[in-house]
C-alpha positions as MATLAB code, in Angstrom:
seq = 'XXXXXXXXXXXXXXXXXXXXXXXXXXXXXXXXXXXXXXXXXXXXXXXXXXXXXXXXXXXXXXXXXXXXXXXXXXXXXXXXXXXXXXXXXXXXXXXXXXXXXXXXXXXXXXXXXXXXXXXXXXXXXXXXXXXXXXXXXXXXXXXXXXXXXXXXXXXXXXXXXXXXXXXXXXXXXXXXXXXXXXXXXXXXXXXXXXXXXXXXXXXXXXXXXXXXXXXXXXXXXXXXXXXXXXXXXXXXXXXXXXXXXXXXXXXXXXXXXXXXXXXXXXXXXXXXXXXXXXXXXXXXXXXXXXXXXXXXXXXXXXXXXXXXXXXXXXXXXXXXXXXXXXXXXXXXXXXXXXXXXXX';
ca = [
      58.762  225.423   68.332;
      59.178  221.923   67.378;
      60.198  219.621   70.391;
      63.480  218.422   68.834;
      64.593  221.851   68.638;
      64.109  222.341   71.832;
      65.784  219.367   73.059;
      68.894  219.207   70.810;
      68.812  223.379   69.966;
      71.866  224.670   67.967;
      73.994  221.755   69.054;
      72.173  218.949   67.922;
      72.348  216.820   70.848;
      70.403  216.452   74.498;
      68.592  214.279   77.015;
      65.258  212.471   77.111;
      63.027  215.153   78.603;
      59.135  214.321   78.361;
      58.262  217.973   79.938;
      58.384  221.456   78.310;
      56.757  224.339   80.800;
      56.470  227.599   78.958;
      55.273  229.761   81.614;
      54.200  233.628   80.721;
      54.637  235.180   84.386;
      57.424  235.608   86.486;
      54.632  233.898   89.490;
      53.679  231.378   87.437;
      58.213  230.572   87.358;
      58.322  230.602   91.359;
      55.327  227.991   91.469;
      57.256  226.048   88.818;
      60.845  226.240   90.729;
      58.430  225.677   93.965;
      57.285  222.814   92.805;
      60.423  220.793   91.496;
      61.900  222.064   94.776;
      59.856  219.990   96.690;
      59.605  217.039   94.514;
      63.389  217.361   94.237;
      63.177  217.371   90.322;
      66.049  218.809   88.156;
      64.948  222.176   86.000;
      66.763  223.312   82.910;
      65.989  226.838   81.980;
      66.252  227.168   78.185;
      66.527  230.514   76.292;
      67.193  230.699   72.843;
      68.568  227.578   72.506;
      71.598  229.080   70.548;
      74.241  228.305   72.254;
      76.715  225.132   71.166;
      78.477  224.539   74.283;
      75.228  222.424   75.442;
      74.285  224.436   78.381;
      70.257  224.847   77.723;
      69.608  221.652   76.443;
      68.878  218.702   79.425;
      71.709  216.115   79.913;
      69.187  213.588   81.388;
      65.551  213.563   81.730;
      65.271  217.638   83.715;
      62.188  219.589   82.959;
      62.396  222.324   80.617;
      61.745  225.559   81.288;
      61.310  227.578   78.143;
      61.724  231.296   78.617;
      59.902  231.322   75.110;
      56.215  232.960   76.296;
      58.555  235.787   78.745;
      58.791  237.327   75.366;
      57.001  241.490   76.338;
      58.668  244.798   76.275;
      57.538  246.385   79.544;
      59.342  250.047   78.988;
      61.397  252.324   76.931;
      62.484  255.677   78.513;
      64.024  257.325   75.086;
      65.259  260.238   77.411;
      67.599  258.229   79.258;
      68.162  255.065   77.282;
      66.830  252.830   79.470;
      65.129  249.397   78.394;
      63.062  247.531   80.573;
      61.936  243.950   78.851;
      61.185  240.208   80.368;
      64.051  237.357   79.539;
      62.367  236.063   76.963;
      62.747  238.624   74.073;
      64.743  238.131   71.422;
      67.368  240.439   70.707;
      66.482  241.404   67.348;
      62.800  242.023   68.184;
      64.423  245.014   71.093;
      66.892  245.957   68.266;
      63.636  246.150   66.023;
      61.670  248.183   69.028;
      64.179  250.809   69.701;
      65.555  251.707   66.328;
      62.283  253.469   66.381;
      63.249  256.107   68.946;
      67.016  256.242   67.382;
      68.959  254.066   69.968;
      70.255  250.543   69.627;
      71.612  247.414   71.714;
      74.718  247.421   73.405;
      74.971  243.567   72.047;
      74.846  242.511   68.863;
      75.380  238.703   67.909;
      75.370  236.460   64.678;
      72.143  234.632   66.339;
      70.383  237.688   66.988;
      67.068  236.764   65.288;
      66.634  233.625   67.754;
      68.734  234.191   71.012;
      67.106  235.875   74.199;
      68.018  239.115   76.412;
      67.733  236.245   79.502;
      70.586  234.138   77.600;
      72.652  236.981   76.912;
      72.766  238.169   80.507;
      73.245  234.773   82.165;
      76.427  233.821   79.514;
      77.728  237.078   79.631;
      78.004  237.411   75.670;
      80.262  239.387   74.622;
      79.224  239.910   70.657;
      80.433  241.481   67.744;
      80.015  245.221   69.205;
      82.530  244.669   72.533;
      84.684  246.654   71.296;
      83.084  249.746   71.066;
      80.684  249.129   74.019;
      82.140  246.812   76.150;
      80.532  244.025   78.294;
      76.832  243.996   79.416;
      78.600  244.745   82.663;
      78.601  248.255   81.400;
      74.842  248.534   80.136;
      73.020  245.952   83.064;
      71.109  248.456   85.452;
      68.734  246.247   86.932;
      66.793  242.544   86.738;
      64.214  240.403   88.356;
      64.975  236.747   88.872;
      63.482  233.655   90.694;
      65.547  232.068   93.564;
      65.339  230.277   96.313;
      64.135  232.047   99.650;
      60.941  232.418  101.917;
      60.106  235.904  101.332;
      59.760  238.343   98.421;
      62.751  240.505   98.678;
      62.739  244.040   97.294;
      66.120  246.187   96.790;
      67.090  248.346   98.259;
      65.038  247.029  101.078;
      66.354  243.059  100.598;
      69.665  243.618  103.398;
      67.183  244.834  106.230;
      64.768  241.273  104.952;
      67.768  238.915  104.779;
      69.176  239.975  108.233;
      65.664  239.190  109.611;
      65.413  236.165  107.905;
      68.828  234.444  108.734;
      68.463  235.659  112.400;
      66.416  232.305  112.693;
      69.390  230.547  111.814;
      72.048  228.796  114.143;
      74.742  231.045  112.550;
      73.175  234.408  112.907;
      72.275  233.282  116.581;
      76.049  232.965  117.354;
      76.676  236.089  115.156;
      74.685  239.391  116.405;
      75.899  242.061  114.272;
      76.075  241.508  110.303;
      77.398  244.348  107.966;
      77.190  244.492  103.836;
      80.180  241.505  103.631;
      77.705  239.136  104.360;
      75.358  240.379  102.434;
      76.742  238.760   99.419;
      77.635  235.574  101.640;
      73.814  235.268  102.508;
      72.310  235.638   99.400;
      74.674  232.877   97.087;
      73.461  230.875  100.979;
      70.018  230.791  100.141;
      70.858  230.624   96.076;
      72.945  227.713   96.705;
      69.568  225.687   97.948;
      68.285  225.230   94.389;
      71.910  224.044   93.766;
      72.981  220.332   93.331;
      75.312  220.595   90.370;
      77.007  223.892   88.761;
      75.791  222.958   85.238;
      74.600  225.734   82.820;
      71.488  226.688   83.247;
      70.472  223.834   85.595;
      68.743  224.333   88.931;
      69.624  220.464   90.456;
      66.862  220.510   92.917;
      67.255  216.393   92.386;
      70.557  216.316   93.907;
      69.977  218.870   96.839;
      70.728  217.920  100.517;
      69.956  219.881  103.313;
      71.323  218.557  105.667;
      74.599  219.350  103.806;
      73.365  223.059  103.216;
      72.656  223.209  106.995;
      76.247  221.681  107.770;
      78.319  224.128  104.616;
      76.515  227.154  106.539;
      75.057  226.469  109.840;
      71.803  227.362  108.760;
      68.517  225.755  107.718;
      66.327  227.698  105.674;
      62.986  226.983  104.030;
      62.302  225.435  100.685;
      60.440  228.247   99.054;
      60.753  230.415   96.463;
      61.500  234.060   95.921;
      60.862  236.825   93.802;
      64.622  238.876   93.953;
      63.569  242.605   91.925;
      66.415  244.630   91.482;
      65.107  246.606   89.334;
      66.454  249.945   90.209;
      66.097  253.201   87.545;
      68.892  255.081   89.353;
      72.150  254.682   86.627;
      74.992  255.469   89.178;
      73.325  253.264   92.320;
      76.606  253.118   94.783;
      74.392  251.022   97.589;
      76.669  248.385   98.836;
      76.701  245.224   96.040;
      75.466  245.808   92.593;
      73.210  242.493   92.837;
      72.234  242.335   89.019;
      75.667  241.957   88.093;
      75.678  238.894   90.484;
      73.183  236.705   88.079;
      75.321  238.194   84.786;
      77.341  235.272   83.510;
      76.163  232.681   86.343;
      74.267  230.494   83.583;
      70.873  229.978   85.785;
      73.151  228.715   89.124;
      71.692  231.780   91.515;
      68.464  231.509   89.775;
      66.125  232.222   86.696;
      66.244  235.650   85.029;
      62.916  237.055   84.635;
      62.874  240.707   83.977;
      66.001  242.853   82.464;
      67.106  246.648   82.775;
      69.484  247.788   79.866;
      70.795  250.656   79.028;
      71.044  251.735   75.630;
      73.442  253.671   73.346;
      72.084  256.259   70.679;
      72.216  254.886   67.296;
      74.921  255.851   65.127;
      74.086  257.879   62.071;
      75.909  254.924   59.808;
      77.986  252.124   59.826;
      80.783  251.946   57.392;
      82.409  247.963   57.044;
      86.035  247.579   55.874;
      87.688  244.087   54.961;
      91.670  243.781   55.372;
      93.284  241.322   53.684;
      96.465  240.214   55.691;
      99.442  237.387   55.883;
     100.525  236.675   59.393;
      98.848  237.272   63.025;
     101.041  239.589   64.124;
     100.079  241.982   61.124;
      96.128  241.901   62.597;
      97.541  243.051   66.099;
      99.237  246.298   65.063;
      95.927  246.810   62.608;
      94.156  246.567   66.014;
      96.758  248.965   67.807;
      96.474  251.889   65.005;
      92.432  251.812   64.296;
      92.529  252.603   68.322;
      94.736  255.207   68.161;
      93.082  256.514   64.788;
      89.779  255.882   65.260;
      88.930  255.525   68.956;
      85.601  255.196   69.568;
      83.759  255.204   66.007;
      85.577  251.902   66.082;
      82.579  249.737   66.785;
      83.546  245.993   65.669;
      86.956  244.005   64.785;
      86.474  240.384   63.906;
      89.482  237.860   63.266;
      88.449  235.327   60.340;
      91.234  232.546   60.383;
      92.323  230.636   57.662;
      89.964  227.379   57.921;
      87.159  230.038   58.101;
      88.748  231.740   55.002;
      88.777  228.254   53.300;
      84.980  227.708   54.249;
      84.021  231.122   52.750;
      85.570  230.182   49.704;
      84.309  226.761   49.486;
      80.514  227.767   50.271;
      80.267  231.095   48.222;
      79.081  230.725   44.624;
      82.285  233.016   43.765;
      84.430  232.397   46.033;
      84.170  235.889   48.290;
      86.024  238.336   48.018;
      88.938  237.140   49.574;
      91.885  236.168   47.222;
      93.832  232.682   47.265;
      97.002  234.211   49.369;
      96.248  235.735   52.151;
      96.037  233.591   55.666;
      94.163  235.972   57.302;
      91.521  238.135   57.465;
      89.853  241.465   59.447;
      86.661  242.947   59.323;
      86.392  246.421   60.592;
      83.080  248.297   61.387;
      82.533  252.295   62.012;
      79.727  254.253   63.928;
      79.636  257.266   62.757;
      77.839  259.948   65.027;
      75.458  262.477   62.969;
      78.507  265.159   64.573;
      80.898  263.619   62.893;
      79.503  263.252   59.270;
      80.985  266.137   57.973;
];
């Protein structure tokens, strides 16, 4: 990867790092975060470097942290669905991987061939495929990340370790008996000492006081690093707080994503496109009402495409498309159609 890629990335713009760490184990991560911890030095964890709302590329001089070498497929179980991969793979390489045993991602994007399973999970994408399978709320089973701490913490074993661990603190001293609400409280507590600023991706070690973490929570916990695995194979796990589904969407603020659990959906038998051509918004909405009615779930995909992005088709395609000169707006439709249905 070039180095002005990985500083500007899709949005063409970014700091003045001189540093890019690429490391290629989750340990080799907690000596990094360790490190800038101490030396109170900003980190900016960078995925894919797709995104073009500027949140993996360094507003100032951070250190990079490229997820790029966190790239191996640990596990497929075919029987179940379940994917087990590090952050670092791209999502077209897992696409690639399980086609081969008939199932596919529950995510499927337009920067597929360069964006990571890591930046997926921490943006919450959404992609072209919601529709039919929803958010990766609904396929995240599990996931290893690196946060702040002073102890490797297991689940389902991390509540008995965090009790232990904040009894040492002023505030558990004063407070004898803890149930699961503080569970939550206790871990975004320890997160939050990585935490300067809330930007994307960033952990601000450079702006970190604790003397202010001591006085927001009446504690004072080490500067070290944990390993949080939450990597549990059990689909409908009902133990207190799902924890994974804490780190999905947070954009690096609890930590670095190291290790994901999906699970994925069989792979349809084929996908049938349509194209609508339409003249007012209102038209697309009852389009949207009747293919749920009428098609349910084989309805896998249903894309709005504007009139400026009409206009740009038309401008940038030797023949214009296949959209005409009237319309003002434009669906397209996609179809899974199970080997059942065929027939």
């Amino acid at each position: 990867m070039h180095s002005i890629e990985i500083l500007l990335g899709t949005a063409r713009t970014g700091g003045q790092s001189s540093l890019v760490l690429q490391p290629s184990s989750s340990e080799q991560i907690v000596d990094i975060v360790k490190l800038c911890l101490e030396k109170r030095i900003a980190l900016c964890v960078q995925g894919g470097n797709t995104g073009l709302v500027k949140g993996s590329i360094p507003i100032y001089d951070e250190v990079i942290l490229s997820m790029a070498k966190m790239n191996r497929i640990i596990q497929f179980e075919p029987y179940v669905g379940l994917l087990t991969c590090e952050a670092g793979c791209i999502l077209q390489t897992l696409e690639t991987f399980i086609n081969k045993y008939d199932y596919t991602m529950p995510i499927d994007l337009g920067s597929k061939g360069s964006c990571q399973i890591g930046g997926n999970i921490s943006t919450a994408a959404g992609g072209v495929r919601f529709v039919r399978y929803g958010s990766l709320h609904s396929s995240l089973i599990g996931l290893e990340a690196i946060i702040p701490g002073s102890c490797i913490l297991e689940h389902p074993k991390i509540l008995p370790v965090l009790r232990a661990e904040i009894r040492k603190t002023d505030y558990c001293k004063s407070h004898a008996k803890y149930g699961k609400a503080h569970f939550g409280a206790a871990v975004l507590a320890i997160s939050s000492l990585a935490l300067g600023h809330f930007g994307t991706g960033r952990l601000g070690a450079s702006y970190f006081s604790a003397g202010h973490f001591s006085a927001c929570f009446s504690a004072k916990l080490s500067l070290e690093t944990s390993i949080l695995s939450c990597m549990n194979n059990v689909l409908k796990d009902n133990m207190g707080l799902h924890m994974p589904h804490l780190f999905l969407g947070a954009e690096g603020q609890l930590g670095v994503l190291t290790k994901i659990r999906l699970r994925c959906s069989p792979m349809p038998e084929s996908v049938n496109i349509a194209l609508l051509e339409l003249n007012s918004f209102d038209k697309c909405l009852r389009v949207l009402s009747l293919s749920k009615k009428y098609l349910g779930e084989i309805l896998s995909a249903f894309e709005l495409i504007d009139k400026p992005a009409v206009e740009c088709i038309r401008e940038n395609l030797k023949d214009g498309g296949i959209l005409t000169n009237e319309i003002s707006v434009a669906m397209a439709l996609a179809f899974d159609i199970p080997l059942a249905e065929q027939n």
